[in-house]
N, C-alpha and C positions, 0 to 999 in steps of 0.2 A: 282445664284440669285444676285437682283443687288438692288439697293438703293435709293429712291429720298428723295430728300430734300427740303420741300413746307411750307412757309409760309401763313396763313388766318387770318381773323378776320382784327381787327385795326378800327373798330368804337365805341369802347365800353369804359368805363370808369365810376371807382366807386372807392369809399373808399379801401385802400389796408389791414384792419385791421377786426378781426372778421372775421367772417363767413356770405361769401356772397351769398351763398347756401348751405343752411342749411340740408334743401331737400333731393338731390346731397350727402350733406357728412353725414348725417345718411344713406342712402343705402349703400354707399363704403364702409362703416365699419360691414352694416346689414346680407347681404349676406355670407361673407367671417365668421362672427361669429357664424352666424348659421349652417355652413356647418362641424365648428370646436367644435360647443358644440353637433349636433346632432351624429358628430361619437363615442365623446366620453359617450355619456350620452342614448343613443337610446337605445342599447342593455340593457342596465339596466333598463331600461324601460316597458321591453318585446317586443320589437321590435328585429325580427331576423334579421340575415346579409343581406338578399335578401331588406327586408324593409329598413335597413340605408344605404345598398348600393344606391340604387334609391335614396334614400331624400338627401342623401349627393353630391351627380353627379348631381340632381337637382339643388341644391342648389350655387354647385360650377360654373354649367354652369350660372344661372342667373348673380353668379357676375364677371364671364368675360365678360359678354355680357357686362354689366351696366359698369363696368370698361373701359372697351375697346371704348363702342361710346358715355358713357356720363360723367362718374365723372372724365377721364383723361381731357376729353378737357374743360369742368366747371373749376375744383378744380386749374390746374395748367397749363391749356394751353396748351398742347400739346394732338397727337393723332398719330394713328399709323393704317396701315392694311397692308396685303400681298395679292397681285393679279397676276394671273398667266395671263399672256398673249397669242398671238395668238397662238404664236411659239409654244408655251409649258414651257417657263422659267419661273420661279417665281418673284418678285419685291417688295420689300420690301419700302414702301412709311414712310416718315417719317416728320408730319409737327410741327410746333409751334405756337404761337400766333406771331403779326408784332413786330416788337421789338417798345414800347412805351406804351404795351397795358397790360401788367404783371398787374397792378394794376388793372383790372380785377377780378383778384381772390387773395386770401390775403396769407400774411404769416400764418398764422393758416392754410388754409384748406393744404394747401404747407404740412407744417412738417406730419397734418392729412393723407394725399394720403400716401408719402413716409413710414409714421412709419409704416401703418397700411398693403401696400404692403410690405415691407422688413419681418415685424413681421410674417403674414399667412403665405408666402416661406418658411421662418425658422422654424415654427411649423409642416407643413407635410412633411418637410426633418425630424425632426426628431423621428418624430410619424414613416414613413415611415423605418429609420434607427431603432427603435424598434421593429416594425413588423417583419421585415429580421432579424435579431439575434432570435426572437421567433420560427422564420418559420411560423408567423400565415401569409400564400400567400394570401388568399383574401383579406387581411384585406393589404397586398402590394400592391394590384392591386388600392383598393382606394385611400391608399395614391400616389400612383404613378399619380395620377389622380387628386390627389391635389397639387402636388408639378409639372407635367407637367402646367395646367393653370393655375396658378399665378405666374411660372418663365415666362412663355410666354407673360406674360401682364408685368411682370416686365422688361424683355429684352427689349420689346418694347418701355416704357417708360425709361428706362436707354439711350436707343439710343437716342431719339429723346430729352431726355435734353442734352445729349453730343453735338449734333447737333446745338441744339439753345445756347448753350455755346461757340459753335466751331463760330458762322455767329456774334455773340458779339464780341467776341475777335476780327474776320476778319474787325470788323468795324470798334472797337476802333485804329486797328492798321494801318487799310488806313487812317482814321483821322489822326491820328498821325504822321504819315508818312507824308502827304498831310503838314501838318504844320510845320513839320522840316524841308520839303523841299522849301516852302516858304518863313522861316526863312534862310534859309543858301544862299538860289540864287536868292530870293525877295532882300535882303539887297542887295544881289552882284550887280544886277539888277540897283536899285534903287543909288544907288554908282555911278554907268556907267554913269546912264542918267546926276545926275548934272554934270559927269566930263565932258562928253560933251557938256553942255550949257554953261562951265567956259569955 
């Protein structure tokens, strides 16, 4: 598998503070909490396995989906998918917003996306890590199934801000460069020319 790296957007522009889809970041937290209180609390409920299984794999799948094509590229500007090609390979696409355009979506919903992703991973690794010391296996099969889709959305957006971190820095640093080097052989330059007019 291999990797592109694609930037979009860059006509947008708003206040960088608050919540500027509000919308957006109640589902990113909706989904993912409901898929985490119905396993715990189903069964107590009278709800057998075969019923929280379903509602929970329901649940979990709505918020990849919502993750994946809308509250990533809302909340913090990036997006992500994997498409196989003719051949048969796989390719891993990886884009960002233009660099200029961050203000966009704010620091709140920012730290919102990331806690709230990091947090769900960490809880069905170890819901999942108690199930296996129980031996309760179906109840591994679910959480395997919550900790496979939200490291999968996680991976994805772990990449793709590496990525849009990696094209900043690339920038900052041909800027910089571009101007040390004007300063060093500009001056030298500009030296040359009056000696030659003396």
């Amino acid at each position: 598998s291999s990797g592109i790296n694609a930037e979009y957007g860059g006509d947008e522009s708003a206040p960088s503070n608050g919540l500027k889809h509000p919308t957006a970041s109640f589902f990113h937290i909706c989904f993912r909490s409901l898929a985490i209180i119905a396993y715990l609390f189903c069964s107590l409920l009278g709800g057998g396995f075969t019923l929280t299984f379903v509602l929970v794999v329901i649940l979990l799948a709505a918020d990849f989906w919502t993750v994946k094509n809308i509250t990533g590229r809302l909340l913090v500007g990036l997006r992500w998918w994997n498409k196989v090609n003719e051949d048969g390979s796989t390719e891993w696409v990886f884009e960002s917003r233009k660099e200029g355009t961050s203000v966009y979506h704010s620091e709140t919903e920012n730290r919102l996306f990331w806690i709230a992703m990091f947090t769900s991973t960490f809880l069905w690794i170890l819901l999942f890590i108690k199930n296996l010391f129980s031996l309760s296996l179906g109840w591994v099969v679910v959480c395997i199934t919550g900790v496979f889709l939200n490291a999968a959305n996680l991976y994805g957006y772990i990449k793709c801000r590496k990525d849009a971190r990696a094209k900043v820095q690339g920038a900052v640093g041909n800027f910089l460069g571009k101007q040390l080097w004007n300063q060093t052989f500009g001056t030298d330059q500009a030296s040359q020319q009056q000696m030659n007019q003396r």
